[in-house]
C-alpha positions in Angstrom: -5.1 -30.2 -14.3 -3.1 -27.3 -13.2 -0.2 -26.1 -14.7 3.2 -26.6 -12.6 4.6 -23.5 -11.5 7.2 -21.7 -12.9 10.8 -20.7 -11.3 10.3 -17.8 -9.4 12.4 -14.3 -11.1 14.0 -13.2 -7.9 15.6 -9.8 -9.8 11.6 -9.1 -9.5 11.2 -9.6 -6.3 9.2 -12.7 -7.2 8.0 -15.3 -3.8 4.5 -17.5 -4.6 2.3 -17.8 -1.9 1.6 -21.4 -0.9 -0.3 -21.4 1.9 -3.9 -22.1 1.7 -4.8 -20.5 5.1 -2.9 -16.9 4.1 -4.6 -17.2 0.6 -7.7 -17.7 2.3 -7.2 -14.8 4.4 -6.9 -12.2 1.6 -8.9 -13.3 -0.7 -11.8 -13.4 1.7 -11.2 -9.9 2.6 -14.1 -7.5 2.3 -16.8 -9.3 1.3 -19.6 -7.7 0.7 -18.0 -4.2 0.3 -16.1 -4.6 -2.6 -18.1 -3.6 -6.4 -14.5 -4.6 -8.5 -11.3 -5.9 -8.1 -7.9 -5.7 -9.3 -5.0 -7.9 -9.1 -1.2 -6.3 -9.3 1.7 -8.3 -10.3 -0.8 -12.0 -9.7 2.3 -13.8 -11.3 1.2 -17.5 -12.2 -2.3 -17.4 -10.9 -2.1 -18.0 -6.9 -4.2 -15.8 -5.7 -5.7 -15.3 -9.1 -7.8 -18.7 -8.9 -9.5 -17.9 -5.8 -10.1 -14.5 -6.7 -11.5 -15.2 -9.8 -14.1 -17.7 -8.2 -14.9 -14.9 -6.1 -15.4 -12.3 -8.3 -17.7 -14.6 -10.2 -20.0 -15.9 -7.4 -20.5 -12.1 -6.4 -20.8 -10.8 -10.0 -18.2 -8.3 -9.8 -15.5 -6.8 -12.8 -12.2 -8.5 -12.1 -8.6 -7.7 -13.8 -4.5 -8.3 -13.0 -1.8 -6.4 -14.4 1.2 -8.3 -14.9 4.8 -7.9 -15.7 6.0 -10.9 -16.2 5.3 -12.8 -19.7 5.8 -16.1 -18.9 2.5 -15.9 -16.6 -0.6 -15.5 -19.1 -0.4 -18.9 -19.9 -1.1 -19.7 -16.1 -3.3 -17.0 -16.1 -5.6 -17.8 -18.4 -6.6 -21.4 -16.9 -8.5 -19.0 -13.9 -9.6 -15.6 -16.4 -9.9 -14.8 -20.0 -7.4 -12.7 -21.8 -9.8 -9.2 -21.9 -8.8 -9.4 -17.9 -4.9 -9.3 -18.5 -2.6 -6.2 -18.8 0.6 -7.4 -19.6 2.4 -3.8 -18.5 4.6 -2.5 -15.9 2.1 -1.6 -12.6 4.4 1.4 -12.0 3.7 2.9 -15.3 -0.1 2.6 -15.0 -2.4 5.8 -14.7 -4.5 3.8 -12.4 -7.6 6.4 -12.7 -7.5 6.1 -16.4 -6.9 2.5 -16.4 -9.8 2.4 -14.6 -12.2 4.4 -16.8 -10.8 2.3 -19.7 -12.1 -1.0 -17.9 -15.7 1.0 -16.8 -15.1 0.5 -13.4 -14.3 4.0 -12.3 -17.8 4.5 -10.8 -17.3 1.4 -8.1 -16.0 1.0 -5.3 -13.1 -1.2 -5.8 -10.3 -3.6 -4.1 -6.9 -3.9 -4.7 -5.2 -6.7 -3.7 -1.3 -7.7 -3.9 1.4 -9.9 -2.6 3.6 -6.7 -3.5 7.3 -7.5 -5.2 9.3 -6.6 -2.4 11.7 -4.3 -4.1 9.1 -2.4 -5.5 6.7 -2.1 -3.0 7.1 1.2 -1.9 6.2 3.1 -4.9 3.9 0.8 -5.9 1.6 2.3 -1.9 2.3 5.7 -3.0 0.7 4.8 -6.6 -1.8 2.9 -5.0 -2.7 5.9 -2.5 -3.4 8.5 -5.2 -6.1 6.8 -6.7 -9.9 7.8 -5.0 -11.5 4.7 -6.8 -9.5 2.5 -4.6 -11.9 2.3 -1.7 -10.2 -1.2 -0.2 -6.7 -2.5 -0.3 -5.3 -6.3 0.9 -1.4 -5.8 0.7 1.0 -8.3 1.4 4.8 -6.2 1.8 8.3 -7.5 3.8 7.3 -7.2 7.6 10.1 -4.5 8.3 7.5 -2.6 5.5 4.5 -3.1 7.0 5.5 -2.2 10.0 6.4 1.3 8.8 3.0 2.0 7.5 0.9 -0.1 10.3 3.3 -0.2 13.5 2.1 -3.7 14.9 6.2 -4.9 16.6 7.6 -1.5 17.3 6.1 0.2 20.1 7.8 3.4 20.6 9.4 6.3 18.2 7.4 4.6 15.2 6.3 7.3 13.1 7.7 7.6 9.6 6.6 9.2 6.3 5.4 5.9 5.0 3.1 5.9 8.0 2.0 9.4 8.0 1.3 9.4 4.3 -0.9 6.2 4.0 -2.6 6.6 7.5 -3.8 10.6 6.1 -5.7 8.4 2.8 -6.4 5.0 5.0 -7.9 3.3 8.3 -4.7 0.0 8.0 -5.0 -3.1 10.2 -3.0 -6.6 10.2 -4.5 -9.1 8.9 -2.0 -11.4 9.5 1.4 -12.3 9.8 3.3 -14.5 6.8 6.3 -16.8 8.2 9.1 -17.3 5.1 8.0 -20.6 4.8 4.6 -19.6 3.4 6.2 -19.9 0.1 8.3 -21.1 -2.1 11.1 -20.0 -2.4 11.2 -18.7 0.9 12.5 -15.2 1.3 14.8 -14.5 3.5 12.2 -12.3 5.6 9.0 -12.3 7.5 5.8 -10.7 5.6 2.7 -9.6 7.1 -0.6 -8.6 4.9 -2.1 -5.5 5.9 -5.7 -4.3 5.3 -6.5 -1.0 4.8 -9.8 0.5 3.7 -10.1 4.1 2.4 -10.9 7.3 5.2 -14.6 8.5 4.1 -12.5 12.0 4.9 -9.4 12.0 4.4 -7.1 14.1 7.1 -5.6 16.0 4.1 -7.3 16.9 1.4 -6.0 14.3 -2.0 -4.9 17.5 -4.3 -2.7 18.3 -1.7 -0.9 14.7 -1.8 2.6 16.0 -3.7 2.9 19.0 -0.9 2.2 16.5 2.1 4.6 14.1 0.0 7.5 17.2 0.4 6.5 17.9 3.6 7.0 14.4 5.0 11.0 14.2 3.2 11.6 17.3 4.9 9.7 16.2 8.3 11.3 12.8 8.0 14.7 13.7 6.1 17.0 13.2 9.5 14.7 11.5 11.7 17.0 11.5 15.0 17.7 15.4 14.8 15.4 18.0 16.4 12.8 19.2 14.2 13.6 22.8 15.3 16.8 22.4 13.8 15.8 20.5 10.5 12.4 22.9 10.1 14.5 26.2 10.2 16.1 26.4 7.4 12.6 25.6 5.7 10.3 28.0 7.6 10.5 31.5 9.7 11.2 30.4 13.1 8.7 32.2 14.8 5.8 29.9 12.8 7.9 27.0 13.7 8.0 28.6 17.4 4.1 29.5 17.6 3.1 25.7 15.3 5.2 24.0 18.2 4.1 26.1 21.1 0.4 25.4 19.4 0.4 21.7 19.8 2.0 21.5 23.2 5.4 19.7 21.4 9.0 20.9 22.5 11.5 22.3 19.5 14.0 19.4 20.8 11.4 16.8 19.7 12.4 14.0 17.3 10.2 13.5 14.2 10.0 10.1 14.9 8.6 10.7 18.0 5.2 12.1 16.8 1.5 11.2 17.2 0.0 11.2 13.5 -2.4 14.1 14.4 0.6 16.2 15.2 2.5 15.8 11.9 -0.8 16.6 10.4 -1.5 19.6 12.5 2.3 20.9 11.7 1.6 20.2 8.2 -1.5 22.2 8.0 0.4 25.3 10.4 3.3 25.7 8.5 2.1 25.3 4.6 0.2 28.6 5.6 
């Protein structure tokens, strides 16, 4: 018999998942493509239970890291204690955690119903790790919406998009009503999948100077890029760059395709 569930820690963000057709969703994602998975903040087990099973039908390496250190007791009713990091996710070198677990060489999954207020920096960890080849993310929809654009339409691009679409192809998977768990948040979710580019449109060891590029790009996202690239760059670069792609000096960041931040990136780091 399972345990009950715990109360949920809302200073961490913390919502459990409760329904089965959402849980059956993501932890059904990329089958057959996956060689390892790993499990960020799995809390008392929700997802862990079915992703376990999983894992052990298709004979692949499975772990979680978890903050929280009321969970391993849930834990541990799905996956033995050599499985559990008991750590902060934002303080884990995810290349050398995954070199300590001999799993470095696969291709692997990452999957997370990401702690809202931390979700952010938890992408941009996940981003900068090549052994991630497959990621099933569960963020606020207001989030997701900034790295996949699936309910704005127009003026959608953001650094958060541009910086996880250069490293991944990202779909919706679906979307996740507040009454999907317990307690409900006050805001919709949606789960995004998002599987690694074989090529990615910047190269990975230039990440950190794309990162800077994209504040810069991004830092007053209703102003003309003219005026915010200026005082950054000689003008005649930004004049020829612009001139290059076709794209006025009045434009607004916001209003860019994805290929043309890319193609500014790449024209004016030179």
């Amino acid at each position: 018999m399972k345990m009950e569930l715990p109360l949920a820690n809302k200073s961490l963000g913390q919502h459990f998942l409760r329904d089965s057709g959402v849980i059956d969703r993501i932890c059904s994602d990329f089958k057959g493509q996956a060689e390892a998975v790993l499990e960020i903040g799995p809390g008392p087990g929700i997802l862990t239970e079915f992703l376990a099973l999983r894992s052990k039908s298709e004979g692949l390496p499975f772990f979680v890291i978890e903050k929280d250190d009321r969970f391993p007791p849930y834990l541990l009713q799905f996956i033995n204690d050599n499985q559990i990091t008991m750590t902060d996710a934002l303080a884990v070198h995810l290349s050398a955690f995954f070199k300590e677990k001999n799993i470095d060489q696969k291709n692997i999954w990452l999957v997370s119903n990401l702690p809202y207020n931390i979700s952010t920096p938890l992408l941009i960890n996940f981003l900068q790790a090549p052994e991630i080849k497959y990621m099933t993310l569960m963020f606020q929809k207001e989030v997701a919406d900034k790295v996949f654009p699936f309910s704005t339409t127009k003026n959608y691009m953001g650094s958060l998009l541009a910086i996880t679409q250069t490293y991944f192809d990202c779909k919706l998977l679906c979307k996740v009503p507040p009454g999907a768990f317990n307690p409900p948040p006050k805001v919709d979710s949606a789960v995004l999948t998002m599987s690694r580019r074989e090529t990615p449109l910047v190269p990975l060891s230039e990440f950190h100077a794309l990162e800077k590029f994209l504040r810069l790009l991004f830092s007053q996202k209703r102003k003309q890029l003219g005026g915010i690239l200026k005082a950054s760059f000689p003008l005649p670069i930004i004049e020829s760059s612009f001139n290059t792609l076709g794209i006025p000096l009045t434009i607004r960041a916001e209003a860019l395709e994805l290929n043309q931040v890319i193609e500014l990136y790449r024209m004016l780091k030179k």
